[in-house]
ZAZAFI-422069 format. One record per residue (C-alpha): x negated, y, z; residue number from 1. Coordinates in Angstrom, 2 decimals, always signed. Example, Ala and Ser with C-alpha at 12.3 -4.5 7.8 and 13.67 -1.06 7.14 Angstrom:
2
+---------+---------+---------+-----+
:      px :      py :      pz :  nr :
+---------+---------+---------+-----+
:  -12.30 :   -4.50 :   +7.80 :   1 :
:  -13.67 :   -1.06 :   +7.14 :   2 :
+---------+---------+---------+-----+
This chain:
269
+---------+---------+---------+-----+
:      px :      py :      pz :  nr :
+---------+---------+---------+-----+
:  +16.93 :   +7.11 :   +4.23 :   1 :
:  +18.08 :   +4.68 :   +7.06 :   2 :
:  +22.27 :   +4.13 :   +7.24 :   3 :
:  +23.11 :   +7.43 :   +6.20 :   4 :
:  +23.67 :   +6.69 :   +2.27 :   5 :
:  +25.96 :   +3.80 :   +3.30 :   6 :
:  +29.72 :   +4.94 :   +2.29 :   7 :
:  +31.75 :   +6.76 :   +5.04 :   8 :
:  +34.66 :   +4.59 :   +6.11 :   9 :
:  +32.69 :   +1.17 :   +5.63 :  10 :
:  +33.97 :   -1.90 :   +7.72 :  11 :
:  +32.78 :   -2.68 :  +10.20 :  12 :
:  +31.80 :   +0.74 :  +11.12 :  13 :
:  +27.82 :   +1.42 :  +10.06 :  14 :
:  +25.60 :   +3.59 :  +12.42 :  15 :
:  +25.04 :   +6.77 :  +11.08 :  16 :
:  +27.09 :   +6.36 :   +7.61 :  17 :
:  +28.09 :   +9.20 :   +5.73 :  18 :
:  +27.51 :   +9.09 :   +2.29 :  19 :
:  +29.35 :   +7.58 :   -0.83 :  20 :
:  +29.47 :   +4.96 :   -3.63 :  21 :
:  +26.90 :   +7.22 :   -5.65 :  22 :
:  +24.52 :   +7.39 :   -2.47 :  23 :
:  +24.23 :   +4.34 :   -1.64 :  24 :
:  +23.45 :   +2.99 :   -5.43 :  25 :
:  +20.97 :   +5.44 :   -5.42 :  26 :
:  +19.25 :   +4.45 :   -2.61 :  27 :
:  +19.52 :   +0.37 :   -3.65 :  28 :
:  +18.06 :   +1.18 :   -6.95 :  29 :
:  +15.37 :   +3.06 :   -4.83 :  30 :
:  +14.74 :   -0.01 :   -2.69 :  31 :
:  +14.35 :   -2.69 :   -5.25 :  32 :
:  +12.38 :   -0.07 :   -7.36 :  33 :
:   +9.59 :   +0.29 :   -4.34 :  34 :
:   +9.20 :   -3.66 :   -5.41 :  35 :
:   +6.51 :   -2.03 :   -7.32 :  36 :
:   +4.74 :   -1.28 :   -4.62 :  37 :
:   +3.39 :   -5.04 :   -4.33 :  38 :
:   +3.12 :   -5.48 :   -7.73 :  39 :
:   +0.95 :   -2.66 :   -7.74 :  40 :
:   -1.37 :   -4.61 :   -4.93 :  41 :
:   -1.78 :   -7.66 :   -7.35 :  42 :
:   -3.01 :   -5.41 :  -10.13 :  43 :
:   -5.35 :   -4.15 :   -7.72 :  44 :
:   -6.61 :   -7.42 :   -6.64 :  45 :
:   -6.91 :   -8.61 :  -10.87 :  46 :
:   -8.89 :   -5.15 :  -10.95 :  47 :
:  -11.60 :   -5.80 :   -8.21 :  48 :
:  -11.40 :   -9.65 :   -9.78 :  49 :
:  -12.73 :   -8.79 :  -12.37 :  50 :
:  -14.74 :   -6.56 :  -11.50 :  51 :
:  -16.79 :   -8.67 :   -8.61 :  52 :
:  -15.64 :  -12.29 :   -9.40 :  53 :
:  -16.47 :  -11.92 :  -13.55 :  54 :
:  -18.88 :   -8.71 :  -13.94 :  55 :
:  -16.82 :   -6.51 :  -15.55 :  56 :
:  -17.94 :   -3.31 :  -16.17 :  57 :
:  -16.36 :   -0.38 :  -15.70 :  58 :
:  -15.56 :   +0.14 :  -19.61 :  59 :
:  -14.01 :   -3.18 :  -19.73 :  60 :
:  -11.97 :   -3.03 :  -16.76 :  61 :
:  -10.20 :   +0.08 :  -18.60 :  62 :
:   -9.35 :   -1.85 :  -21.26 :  63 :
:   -7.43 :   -3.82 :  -18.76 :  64 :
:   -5.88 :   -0.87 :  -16.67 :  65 :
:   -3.35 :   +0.15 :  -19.20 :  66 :
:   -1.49 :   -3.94 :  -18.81 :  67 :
:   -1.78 :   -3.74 :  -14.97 :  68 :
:   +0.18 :   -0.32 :  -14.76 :  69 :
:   +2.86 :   -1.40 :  -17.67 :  70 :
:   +3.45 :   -4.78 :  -15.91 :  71 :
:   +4.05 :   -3.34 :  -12.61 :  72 :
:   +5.70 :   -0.45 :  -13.85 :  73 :
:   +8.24 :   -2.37 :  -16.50 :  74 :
:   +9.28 :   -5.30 :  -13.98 :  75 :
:  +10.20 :   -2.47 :  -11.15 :  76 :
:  +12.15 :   -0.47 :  -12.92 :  77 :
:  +14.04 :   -3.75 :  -15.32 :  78 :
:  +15.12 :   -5.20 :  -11.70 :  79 :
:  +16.35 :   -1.69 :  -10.28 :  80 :
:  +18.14 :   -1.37 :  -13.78 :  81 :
:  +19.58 :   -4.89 :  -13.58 :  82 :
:  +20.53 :   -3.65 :  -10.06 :  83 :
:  +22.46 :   -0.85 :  -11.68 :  84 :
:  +24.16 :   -2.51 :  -14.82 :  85 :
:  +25.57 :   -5.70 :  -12.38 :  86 :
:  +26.74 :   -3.21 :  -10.16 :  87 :
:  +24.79 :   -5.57 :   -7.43 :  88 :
:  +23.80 :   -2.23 :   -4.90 :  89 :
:  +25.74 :   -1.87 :   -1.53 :  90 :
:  +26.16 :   -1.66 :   +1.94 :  91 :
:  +23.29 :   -4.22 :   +3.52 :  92 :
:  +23.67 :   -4.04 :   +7.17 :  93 :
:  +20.53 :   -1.48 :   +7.45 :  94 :
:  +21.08 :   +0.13 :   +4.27 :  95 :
:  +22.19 :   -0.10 :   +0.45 :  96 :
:  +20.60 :   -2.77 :   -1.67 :  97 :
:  +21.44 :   -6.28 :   -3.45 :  98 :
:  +24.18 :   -7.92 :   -1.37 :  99 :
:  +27.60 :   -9.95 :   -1.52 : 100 :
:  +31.05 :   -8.54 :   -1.40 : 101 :
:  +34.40 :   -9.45 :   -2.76 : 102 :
:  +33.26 :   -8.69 :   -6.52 : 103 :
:  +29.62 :  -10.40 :   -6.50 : 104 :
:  +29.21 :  -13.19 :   -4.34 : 105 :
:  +26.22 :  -15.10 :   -6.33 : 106 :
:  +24.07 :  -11.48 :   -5.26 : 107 :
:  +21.66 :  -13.98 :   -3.15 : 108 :
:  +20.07 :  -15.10 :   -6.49 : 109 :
:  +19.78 :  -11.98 :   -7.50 : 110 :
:  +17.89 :  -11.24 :   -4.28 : 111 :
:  +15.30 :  -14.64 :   -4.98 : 112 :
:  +14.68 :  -13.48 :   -8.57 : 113 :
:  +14.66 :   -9.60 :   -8.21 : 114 :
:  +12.81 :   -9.61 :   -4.85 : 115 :
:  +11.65 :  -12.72 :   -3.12 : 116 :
:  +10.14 :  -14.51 :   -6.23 : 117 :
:   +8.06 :  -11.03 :   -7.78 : 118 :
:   +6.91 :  -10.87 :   -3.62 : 119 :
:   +5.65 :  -14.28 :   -3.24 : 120 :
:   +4.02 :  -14.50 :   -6.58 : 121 :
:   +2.11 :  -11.23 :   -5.46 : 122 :
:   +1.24 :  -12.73 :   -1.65 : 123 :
:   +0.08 :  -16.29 :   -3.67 : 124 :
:   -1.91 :  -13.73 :   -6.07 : 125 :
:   -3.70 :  -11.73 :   -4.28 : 126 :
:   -4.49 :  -14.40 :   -1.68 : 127 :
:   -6.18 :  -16.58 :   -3.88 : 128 :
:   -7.81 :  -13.28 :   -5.92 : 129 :
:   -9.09 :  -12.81 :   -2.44 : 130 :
:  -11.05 :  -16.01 :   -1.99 : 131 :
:  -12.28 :  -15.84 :   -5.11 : 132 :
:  -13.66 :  -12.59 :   -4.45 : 133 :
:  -15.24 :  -13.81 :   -0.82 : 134 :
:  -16.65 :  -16.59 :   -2.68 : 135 :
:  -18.57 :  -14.78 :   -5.26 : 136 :
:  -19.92 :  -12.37 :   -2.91 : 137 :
:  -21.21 :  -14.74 :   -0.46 : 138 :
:  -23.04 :  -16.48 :   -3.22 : 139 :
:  -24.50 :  -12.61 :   -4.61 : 140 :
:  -25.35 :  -12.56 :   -1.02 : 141 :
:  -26.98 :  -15.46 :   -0.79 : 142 :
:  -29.54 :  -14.67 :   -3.61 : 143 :
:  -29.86 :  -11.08 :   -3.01 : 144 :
:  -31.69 :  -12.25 :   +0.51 : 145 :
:  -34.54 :  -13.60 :   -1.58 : 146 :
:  -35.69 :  -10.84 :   -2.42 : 147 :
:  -34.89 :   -8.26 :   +0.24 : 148 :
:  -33.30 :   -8.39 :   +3.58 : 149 :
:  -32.83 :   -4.15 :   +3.45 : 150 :
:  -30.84 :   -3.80 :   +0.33 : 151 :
:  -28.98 :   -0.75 :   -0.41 : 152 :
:  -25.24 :   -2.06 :   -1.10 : 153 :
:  -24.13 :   -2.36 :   -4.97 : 154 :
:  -21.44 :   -1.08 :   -6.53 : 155 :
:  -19.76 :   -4.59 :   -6.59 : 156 :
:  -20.03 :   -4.87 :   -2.85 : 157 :
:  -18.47 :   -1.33 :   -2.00 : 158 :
:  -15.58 :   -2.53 :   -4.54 : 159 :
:  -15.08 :   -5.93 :   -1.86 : 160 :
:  -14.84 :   -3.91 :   +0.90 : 161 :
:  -12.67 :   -1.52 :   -0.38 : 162 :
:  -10.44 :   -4.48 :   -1.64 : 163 :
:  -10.65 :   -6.29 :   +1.49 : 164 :
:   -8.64 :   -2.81 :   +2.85 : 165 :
:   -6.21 :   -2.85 :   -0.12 : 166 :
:   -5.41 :   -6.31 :   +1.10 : 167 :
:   -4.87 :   -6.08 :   +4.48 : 168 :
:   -2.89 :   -2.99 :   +4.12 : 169 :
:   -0.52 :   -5.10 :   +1.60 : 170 :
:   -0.17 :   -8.01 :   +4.33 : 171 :
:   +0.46 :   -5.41 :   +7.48 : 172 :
:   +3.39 :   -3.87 :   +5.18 : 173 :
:   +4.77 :   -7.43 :   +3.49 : 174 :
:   +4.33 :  -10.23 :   +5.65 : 175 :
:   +6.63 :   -9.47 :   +8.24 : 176 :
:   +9.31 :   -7.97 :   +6.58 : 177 :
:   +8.91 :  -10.83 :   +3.94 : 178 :
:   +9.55 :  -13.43 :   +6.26 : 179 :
:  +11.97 :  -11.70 :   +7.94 : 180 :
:  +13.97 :  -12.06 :   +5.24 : 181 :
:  +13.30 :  -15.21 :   +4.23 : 182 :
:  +14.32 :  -16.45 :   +7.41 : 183 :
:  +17.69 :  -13.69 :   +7.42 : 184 :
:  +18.55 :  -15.65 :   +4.16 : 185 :
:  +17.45 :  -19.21 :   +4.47 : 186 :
:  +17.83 :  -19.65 :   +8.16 : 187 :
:  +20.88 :  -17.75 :   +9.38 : 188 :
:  +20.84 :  -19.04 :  +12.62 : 189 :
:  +17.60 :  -17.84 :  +13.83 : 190 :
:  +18.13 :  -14.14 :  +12.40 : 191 :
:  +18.81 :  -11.45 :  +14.73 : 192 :
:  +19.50 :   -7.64 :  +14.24 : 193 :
:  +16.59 :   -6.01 :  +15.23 : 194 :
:  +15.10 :   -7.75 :  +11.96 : 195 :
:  +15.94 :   -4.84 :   +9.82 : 196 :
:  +13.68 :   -2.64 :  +12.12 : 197 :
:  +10.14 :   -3.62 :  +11.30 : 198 :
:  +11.40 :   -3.93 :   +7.98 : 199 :
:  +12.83 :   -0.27 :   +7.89 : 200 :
:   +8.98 :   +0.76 :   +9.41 : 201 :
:   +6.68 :   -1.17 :   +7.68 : 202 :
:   +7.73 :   -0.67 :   +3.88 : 203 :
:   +7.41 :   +2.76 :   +3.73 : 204 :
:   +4.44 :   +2.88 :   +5.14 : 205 :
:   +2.59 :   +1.08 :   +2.11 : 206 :
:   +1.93 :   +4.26 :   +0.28 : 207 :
:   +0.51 :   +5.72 :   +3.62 : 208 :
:   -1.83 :   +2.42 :   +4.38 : 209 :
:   -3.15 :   +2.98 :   +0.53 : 210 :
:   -3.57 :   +6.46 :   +0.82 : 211 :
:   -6.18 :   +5.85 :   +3.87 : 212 :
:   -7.88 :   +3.19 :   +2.26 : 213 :
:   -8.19 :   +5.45 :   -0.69 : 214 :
:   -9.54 :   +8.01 :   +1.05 : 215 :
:  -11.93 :   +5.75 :   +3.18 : 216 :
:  -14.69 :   +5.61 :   +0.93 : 217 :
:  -15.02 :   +9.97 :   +0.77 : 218 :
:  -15.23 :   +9.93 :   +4.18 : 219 :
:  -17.71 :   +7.52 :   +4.93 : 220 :
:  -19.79 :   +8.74 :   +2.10 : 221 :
:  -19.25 :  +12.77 :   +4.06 : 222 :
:  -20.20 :  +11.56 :   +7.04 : 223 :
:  -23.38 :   +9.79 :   +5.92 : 224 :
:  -24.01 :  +12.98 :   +3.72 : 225 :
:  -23.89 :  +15.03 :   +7.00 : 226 :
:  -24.74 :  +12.49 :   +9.95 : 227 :
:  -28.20 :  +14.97 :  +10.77 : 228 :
:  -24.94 :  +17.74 :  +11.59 : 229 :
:  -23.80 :  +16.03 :  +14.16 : 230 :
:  -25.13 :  +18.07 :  +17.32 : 231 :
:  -24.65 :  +21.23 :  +16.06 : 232 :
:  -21.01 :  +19.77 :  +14.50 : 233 :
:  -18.91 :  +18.39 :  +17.24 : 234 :
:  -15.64 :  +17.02 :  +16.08 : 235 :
:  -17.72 :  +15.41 :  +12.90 : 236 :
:  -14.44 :  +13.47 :  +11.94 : 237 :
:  -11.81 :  +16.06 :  +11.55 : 238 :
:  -14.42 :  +18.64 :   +9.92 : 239 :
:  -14.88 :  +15.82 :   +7.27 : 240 :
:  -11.61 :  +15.67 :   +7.11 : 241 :
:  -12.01 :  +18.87 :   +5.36 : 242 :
:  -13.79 :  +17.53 :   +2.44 : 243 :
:  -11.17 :  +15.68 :   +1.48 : 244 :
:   -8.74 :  +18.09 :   +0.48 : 245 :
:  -11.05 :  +21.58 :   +0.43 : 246 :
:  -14.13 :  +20.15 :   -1.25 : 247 :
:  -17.61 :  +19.33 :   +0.36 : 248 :
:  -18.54 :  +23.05 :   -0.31 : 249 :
:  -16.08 :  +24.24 :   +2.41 : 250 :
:  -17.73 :  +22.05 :   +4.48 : 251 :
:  -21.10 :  +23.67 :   +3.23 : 252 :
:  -19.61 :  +27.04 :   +4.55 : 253 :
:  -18.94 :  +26.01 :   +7.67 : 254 :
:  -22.18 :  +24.59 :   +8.20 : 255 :
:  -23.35 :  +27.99 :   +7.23 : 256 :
:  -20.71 :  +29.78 :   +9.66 : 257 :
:  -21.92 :  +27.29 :  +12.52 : 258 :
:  -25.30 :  +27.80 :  +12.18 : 259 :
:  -25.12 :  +31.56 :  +11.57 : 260 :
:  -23.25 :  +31.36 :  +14.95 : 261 :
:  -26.19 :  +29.43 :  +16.86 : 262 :
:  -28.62 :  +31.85 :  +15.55 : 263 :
:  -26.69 :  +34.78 :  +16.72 : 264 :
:  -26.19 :  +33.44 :  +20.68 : 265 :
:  -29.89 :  +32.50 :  +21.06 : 266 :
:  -30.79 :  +36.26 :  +19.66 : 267 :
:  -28.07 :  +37.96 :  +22.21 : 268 :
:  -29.89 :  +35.98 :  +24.97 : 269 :
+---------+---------+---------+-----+
């Protein structure tokens, strides 16, 4: 939502302000509700943890699912309401969110506890979830080599991988913007304006990052389903692309169509 919630008539003069008090605590609560977009990335990491790092099955890592989705869940939306009931949301250079003004100067510990604590807790998380996962599959690895060298890749291993994407996606997003404002808070001096821009590009990206990685797995499993289609397929990526929101038995019909098509030219000649 950029500037444009900020209240008209602000001072100094905002870029592209036109909106109100009730816009612009919408859009803080907004902001320090997508905090649980991060916490969302540490239950993911605890999921493949225990998954890889301590063999859980599938059936036991439900049991778990229902915690990871009320922690993340309840802590987003008690800071946005806290947000809300200290009347802490307004106009924050690039937007609305926790910031001081003539009735709440103490909003910077509001900002450590509501945003930068819940963020690093999630970066020191995940990062050491992380290593823990290398570790153990290294040492699967590591046996698995006695006894084959051509393995077909477990469940376990497609789980890494597919965390190892959850990951970096959550670093691309946070890091930058993190420190950013870390160093916007903590060392004034060396802040600049252009700060709020990768943080205005990056966060709402996450959701976009995780969608990809979500969808990674389909498509690599479409395109090994059809690799043989190649030739008479060009453009193999986008026509898997299909599969992912038609169903792999549109992709069936065109491989019908296309080959019905094939036929027909070599019979005209």
């Amino acid at each position: 939502m950029s500037s444009w919630p900020i209240p008209n008539g602000t001072m100094p003069p905002v870029f592209g302000a036109i909106g109100n008090v009730a816009t612009c605590k919408t859009q803080g609560f907004l902001v320090q509700l997508s905090i649980a977009s991060p916490l969302y990335n540490a239950a993911l990491s605890v999921y493949y943890l225990l998954v890889i790092r301590f063999q859980f099955s599938e059936d036991d890592s439900r049991k778990y699912e229902p915690w990871l989705h009320g922690i993340s869940i309840i802590v987003s939306l008690f800071t946005a309401i806290v947000g809300l009931a200290f009347d802490l949301y307004t106009e924050a250079t690039f937007g609305c969110w926790i910031a001081s003004s003539r009735l709440r100067s103490n909003a910077f510990i509001f900002q450590i506890f509501m945003w930068l604590i819940p963020l690093s807790l999630c970066m020191v998380l995940i990062t050491l979830s992380q290593i823990a996962i290398v570790t153990q599959v290294r040492e699967a690895e590591r046996g698995s080599r006695r006894f084959s060298t051509l393995r077909r890749r477990s469940w376990s291993e497609q789980v890494f991988w597919q965390s190892i994407w959850y990951v970096g996606t959550f670093y691309v997003t946070w890091i930058i913007p993190g420190l950013f404002l870390f160093i916007w808070k903590f060392f004034p001096q060396f802040s600049a304006p252009w700060f709020g821009i990768p943080i205005a590009i990056l966060t709402p990206l996450q959701g976009c990052f995780n969608a990809i990685v979500y969808f990674r797995p389909r498509y690599l499993r479409y395109i090994k389903m059809y690799e043989d289609e190649a030739e008479k397929l060009p453009f193999t990526f986008w026509k898997t692309m299909v599969c992912f929101f038609m169903g792999p038995e549109k992709f069936e019909d065109m491989i019908t169509s296309q080959d019905s098509a094939l036929h027909g030219t070599e019979e005209g000649h």
